[in-house]
SETORNU-940310 format. One line per field, with one value per residue (C-alpha): residue in three letters; z, x, y negated; residue number from 0. Coordinates in nm, 4 decimals, padded with zeros to 6 digits. Each point is the difference from the previous one (the first is absolute). Layout:
N
aa <- ALA|...;
pz <- Z|...;
px <- X|...;
py <- Y|...;
i <- NUM|...;
This chain:
296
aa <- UNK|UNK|UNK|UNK|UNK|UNK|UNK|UNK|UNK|UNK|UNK|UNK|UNK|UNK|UNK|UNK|UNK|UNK|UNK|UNK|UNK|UNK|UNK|UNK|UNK|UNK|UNK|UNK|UNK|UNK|UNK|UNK|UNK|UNK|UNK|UNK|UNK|UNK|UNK|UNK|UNK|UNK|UNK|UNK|UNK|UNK|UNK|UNK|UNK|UNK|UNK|UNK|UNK|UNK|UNK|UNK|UNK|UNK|UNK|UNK|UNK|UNK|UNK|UNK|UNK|UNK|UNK|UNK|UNK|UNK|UNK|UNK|UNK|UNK|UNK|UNK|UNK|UNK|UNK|UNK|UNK|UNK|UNK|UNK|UNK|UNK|UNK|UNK|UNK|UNK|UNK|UNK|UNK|UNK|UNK|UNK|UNK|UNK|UNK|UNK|UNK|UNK|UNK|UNK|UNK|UNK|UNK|UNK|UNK|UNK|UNK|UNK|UNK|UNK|UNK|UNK|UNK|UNK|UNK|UNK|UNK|UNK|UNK|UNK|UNK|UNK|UNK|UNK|UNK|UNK|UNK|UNK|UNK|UNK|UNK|UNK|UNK|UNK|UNK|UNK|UNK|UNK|UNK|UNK|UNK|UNK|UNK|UNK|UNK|UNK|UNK|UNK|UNK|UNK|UNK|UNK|UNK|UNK|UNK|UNK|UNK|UNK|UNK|UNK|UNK|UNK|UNK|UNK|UNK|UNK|UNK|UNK|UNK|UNK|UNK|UNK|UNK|UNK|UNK|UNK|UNK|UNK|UNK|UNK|UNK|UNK|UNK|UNK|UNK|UNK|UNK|UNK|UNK|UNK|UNK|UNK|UNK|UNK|UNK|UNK|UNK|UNK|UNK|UNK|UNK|UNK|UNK|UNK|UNK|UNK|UNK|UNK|UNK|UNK|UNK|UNK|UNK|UNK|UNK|UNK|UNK|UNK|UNK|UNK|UNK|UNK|UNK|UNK|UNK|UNK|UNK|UNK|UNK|UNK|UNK|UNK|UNK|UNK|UNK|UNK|UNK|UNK|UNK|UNK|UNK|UNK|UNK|UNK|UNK|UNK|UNK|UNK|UNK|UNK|UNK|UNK|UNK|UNK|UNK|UNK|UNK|UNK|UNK|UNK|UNK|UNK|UNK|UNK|UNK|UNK|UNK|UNK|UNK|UNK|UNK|UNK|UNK|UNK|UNK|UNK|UNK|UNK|UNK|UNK|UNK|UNK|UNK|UNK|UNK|UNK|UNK|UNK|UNK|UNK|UNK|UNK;
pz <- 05.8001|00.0594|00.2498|-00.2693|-00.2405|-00.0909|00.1840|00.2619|00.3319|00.2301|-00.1047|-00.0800|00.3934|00.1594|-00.1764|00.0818|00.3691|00.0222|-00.1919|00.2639|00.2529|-00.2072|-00.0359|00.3499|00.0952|-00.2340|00.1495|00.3493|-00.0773|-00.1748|00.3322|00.2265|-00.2626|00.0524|00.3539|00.0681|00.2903|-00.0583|00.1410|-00.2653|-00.2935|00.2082|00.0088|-00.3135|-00.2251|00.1317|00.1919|-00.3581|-00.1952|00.3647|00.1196|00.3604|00.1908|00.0617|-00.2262|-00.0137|-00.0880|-00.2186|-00.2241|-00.0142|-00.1762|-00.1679|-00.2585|00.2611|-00.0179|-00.3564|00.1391|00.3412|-00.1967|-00.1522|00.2545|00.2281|00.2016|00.1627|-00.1946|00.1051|-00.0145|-00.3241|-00.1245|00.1629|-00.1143|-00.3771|00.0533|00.0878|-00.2441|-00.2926|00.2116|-00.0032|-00.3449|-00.1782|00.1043|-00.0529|-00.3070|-00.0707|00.1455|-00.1334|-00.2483|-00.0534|00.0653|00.3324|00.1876|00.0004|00.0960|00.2941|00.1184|-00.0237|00.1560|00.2735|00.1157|-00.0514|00.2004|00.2414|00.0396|00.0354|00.3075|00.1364|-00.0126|00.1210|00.3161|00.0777|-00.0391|00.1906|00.2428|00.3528|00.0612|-00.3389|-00.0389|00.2624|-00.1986|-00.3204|-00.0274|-00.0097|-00.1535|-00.4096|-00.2414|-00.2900|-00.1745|-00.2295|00.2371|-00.0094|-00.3713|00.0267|00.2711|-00.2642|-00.2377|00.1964|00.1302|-00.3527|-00.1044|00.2566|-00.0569|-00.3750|00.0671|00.3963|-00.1427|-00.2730|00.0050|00.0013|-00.0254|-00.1743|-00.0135|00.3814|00.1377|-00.2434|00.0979|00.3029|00.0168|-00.1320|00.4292|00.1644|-00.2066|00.0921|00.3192|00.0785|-00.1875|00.2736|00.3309|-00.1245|-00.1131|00.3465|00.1871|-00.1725|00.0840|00.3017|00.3110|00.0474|-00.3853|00.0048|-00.2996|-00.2115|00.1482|-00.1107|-00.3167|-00.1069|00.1047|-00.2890|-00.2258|00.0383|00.0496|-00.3549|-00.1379|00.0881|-00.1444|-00.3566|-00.0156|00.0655|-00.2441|-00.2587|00.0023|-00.0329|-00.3358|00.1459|-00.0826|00.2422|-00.1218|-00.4390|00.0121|00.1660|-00.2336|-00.2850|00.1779|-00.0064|-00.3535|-00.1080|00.2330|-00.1735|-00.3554|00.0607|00.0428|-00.2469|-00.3884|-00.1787|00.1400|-00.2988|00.0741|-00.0706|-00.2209|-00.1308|-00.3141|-00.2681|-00.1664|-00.3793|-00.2082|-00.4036|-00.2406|-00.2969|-00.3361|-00.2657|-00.0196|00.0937|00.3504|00.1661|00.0739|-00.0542|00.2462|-00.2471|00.2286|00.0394|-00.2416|00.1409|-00.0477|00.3073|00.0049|-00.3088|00.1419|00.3132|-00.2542|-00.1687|00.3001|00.0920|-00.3173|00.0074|00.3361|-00.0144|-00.3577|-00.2159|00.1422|00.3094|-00.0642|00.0475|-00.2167|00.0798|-00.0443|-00.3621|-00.0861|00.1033|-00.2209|-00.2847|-00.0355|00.1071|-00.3470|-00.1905|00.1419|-00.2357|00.2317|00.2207;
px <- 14.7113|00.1879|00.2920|00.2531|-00.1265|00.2752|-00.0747|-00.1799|00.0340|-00.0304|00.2486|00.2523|-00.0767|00.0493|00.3374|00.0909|-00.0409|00.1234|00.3482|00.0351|-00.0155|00.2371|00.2455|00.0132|-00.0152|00.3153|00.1959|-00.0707|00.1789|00.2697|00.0601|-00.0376|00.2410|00.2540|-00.0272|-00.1352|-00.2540|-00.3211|-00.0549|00.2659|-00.2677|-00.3116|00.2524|00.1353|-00.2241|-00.4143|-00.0157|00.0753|-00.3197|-00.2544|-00.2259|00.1380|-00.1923|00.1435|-00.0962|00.3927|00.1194|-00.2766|00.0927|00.3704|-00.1076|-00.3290|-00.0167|-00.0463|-00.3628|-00.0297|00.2585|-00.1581|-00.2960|00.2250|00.2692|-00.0681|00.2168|-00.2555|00.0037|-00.4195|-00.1575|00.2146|-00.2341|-00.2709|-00.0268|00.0712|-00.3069|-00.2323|00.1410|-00.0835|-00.3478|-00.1183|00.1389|-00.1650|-00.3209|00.0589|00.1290|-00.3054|-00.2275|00.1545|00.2466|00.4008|00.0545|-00.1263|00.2284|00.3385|-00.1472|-00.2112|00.3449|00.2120|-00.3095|-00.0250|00.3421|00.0759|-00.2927|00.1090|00.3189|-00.1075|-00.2239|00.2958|00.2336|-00.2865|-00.0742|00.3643|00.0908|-00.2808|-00.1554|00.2203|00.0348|00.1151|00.2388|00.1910|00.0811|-00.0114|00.3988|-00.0753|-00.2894|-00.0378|-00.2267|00.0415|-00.1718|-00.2517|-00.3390|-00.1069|-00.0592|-00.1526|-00.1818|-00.1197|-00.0895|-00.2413|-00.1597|-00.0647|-00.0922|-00.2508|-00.1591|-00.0684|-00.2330|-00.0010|-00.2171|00.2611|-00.0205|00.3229|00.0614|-00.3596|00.0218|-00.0166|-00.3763|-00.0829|00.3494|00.1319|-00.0828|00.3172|-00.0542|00.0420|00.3525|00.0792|-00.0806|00.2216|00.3239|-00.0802|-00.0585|00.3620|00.1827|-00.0887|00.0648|00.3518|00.1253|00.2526|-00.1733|00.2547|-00.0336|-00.2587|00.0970|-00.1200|-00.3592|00.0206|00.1280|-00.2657|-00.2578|00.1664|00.0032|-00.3630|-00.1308|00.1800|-00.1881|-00.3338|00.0746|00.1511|-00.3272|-00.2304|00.1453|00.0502|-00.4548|00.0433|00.1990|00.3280|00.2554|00.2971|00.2211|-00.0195|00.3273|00.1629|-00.1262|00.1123|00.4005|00.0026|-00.0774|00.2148|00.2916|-00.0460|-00.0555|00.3854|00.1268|-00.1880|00.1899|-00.3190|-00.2913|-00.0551|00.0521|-00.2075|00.1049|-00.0958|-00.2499|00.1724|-00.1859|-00.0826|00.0045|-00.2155|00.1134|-00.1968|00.1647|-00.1765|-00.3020|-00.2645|-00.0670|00.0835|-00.3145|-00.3437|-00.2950|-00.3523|-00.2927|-00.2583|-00.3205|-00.3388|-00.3425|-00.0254|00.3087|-00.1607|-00.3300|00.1977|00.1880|-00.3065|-00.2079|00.3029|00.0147|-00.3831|00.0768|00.3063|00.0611|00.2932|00.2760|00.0235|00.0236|00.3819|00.2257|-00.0404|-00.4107|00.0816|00.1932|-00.2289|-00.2747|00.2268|00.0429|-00.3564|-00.0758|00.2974|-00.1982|-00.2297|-00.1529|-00.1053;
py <- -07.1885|00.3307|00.0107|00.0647|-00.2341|-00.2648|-00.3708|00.1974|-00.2488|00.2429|00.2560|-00.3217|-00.0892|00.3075|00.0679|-00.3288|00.0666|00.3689|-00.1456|-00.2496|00.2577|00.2108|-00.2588|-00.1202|00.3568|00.0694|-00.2897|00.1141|00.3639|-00.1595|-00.2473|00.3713|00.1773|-00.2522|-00.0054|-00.3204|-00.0691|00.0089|-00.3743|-00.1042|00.1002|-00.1744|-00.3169|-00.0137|00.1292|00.1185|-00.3888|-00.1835|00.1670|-00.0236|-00.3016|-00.1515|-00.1075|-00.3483|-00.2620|-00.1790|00.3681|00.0412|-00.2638|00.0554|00.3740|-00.1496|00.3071|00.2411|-00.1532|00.2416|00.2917|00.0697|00.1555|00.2248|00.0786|00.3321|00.1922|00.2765|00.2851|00.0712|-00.3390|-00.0473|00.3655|-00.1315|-00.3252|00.1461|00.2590|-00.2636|-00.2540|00.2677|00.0905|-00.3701|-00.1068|00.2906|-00.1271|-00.3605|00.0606|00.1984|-00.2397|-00.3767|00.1232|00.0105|-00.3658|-00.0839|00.2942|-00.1894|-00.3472|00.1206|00.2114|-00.3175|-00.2627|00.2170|00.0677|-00.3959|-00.0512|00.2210|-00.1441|-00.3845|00.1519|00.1643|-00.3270|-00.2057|00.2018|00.0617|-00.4039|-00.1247|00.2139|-00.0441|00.3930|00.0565|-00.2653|00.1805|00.2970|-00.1627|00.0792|00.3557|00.0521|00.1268|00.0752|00.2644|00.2769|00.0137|00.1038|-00.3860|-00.0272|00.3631|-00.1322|-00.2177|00.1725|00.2491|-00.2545|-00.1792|00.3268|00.0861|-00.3830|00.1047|00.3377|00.1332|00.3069|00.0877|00.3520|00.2078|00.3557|00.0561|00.3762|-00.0003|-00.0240|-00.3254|-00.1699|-00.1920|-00.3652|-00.2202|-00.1854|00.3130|00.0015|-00.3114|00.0096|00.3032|-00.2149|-00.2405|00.2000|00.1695|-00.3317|-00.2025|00.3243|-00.0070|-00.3124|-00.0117|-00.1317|-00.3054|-00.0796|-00.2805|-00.1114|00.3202|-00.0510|-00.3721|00.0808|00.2692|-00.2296|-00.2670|00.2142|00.1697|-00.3514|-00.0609|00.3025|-00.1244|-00.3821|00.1505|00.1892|-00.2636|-00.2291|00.2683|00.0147|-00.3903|00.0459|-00.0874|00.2405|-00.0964|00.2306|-00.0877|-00.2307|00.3188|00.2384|-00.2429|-00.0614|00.3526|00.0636|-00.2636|00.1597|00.3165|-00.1250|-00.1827|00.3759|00.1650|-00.0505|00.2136|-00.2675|-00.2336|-00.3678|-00.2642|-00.2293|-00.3209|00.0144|-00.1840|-00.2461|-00.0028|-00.2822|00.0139|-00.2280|-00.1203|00.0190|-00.1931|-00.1861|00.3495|00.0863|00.3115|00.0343|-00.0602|-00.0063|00.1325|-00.0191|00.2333|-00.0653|00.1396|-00.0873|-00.1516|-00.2094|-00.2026|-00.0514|-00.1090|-00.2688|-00.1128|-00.0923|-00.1511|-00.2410|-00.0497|-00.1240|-00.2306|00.0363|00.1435|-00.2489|00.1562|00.3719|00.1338|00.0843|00.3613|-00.0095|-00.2244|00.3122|00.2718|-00.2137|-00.0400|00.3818|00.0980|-00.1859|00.1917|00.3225|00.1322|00.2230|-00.2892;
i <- 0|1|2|3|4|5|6|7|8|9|10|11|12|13|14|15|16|17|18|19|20|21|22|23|24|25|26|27|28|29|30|31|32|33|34|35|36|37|38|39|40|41|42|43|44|45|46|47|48|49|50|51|52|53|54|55|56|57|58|59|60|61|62|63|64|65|66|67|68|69|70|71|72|73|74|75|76|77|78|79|80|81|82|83|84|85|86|87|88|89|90|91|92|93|94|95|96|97|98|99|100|101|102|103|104|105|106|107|108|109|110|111|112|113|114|115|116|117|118|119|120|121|122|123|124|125|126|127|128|129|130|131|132|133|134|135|136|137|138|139|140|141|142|143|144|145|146|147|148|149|150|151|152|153|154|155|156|157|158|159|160|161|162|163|164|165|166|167|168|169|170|171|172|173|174|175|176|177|178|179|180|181|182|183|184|185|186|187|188|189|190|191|192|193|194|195|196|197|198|199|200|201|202|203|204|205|206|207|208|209|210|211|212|213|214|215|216|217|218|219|220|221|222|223|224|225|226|227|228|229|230|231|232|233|234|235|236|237|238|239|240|241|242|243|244|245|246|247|248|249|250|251|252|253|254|255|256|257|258|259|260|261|262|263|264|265|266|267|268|269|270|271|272|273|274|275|276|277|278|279|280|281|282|283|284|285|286|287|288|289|290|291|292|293|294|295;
């Protein structure tokens, strides 16, 4: 599918992270322009759309489990994340198609996320800082999505033209050295998260060979989301059932069955055999004009 093409998934997910950032971005100059602190926007508006740590918090904002993949406020990993997103979906999308781009973004980061709650609501050392701790960005569901990719074909070969290619891993592996070398060293969390989300990867992958597609019921929300907005695609509608009457005494119809050589030697064996009683209407037909034939 080319990256213009209409109902391309990975052009629809990468605007609908870089708008996110734009947005949020936009809202944070307006809050500067109007000389309001800059811990007045993290309070008021960035908390509401990221994924706290602690469960009880968690569950008082329970969207932010959808928002935090789409809510950035560094101006790099929000570039970086949208390079590698287009990077990694270019080749899945080569590799598996449209369809599977969106569900292994959204797996991932959920998965992710339930690691990240987990570790910070049960593990002593965590629980400590659970209060202050956050998740947000998108590099978990990109996270991923390399992975997945890399699962499919390790020896995918990208930029051809240069000595045969470079082997899809080597790709993958440099996404990883830079994304763990990224994370802030008291961020615990982002490790624990990326781990989610690649483990994710791996899973969707493995029961995509087994013929279970874990991301169709997506695919088939989001069509019928877009098909709501869009006044040109035709809707179904119910076939409407015809009724035939019969006028008079003749029938609308008439079946005439074949007549062929073999069909009345078929019939005749079949009456020296049981006798003429028990031949069907049909073959009594069939008989009756093989006589009226004066070719036969």
């Amino acid at each position: 599918m080319v990256l213009g093409q209409d109902g391309n998934h990975l052009v629809n997910l990468i605007v609908a992270v870089a708008v996110a950032f734009m947005i949020l971005k936009l809202i944070f100059v307006i809050y500067r322009m109007a000389e309001l602190s800059e811990a007045s926007y993290y309070t008021h508006i960035f908390n509401w759309f990221i994924l706290p740590a602690d469960f009880g918090d968690m569950m008082s904002k329970p969207w932010t489990l959808i928002t935090f993949m789409f809510s950035e406020d560094r101006i790099f990993y929000a570039l970086g994340n949208l390079l590698w997103l287009g990077a990694f979906g270019f080749i899945m999308q080569d590799l598996a198609g449209n369809d599977k781009i969106i569900p292994v973004f959204i797996y991932g980061s959920l998965a992710g996320a339930l690691c990240f709650l987990l570790s910070y609501n049960l593990f002593p050392k965590l629980v400590a800082v659970a209060d202050t701790a956050t998740l947000y960005g998108a590099s978990t569901g990109v996270m991923a999505l390399a992975v997945a990719t890399t699962m499919l074909s390790p020896d995918y070969r990208i930029f051809p033209l240069l000595s045969g290619g470079i082997p899809l891993w080597v790709l993958s592996f440099i996404f990883l050295v830079i994304s763990f070398a990224t994370i802030p060293g008291n961020s615990a969390g982002g490790y624990i998260s990326f781990v989610g989300g690649g483990a994710m990867g791996i899973l969707f992958i493995y029961q995509m060979r087994r013929g279970n597609d874990w991301g169709a019921w997506m695919n088939a929300f989001f069509d019928w989301v877009g098909n709501l907005f869009n006044p040109d695609k035709p809707r179904k509608s119910k076939a409407k059932q015809k009724y035939f009457y019969k006028v008079g005494k003749t029938s609308p119809y008439r079946k005439v069955p074949n007549v062929t050589q073999k069909r009345i030697d078929e019939i005749l064996d079949k009456i020296n055999l049981k006798g003429y009683h028990f031949l069907t209407d049909e073959e009594k037909e069939i008989l009756k004009r093989a006589s009226e034939d004066d070719n036969l």
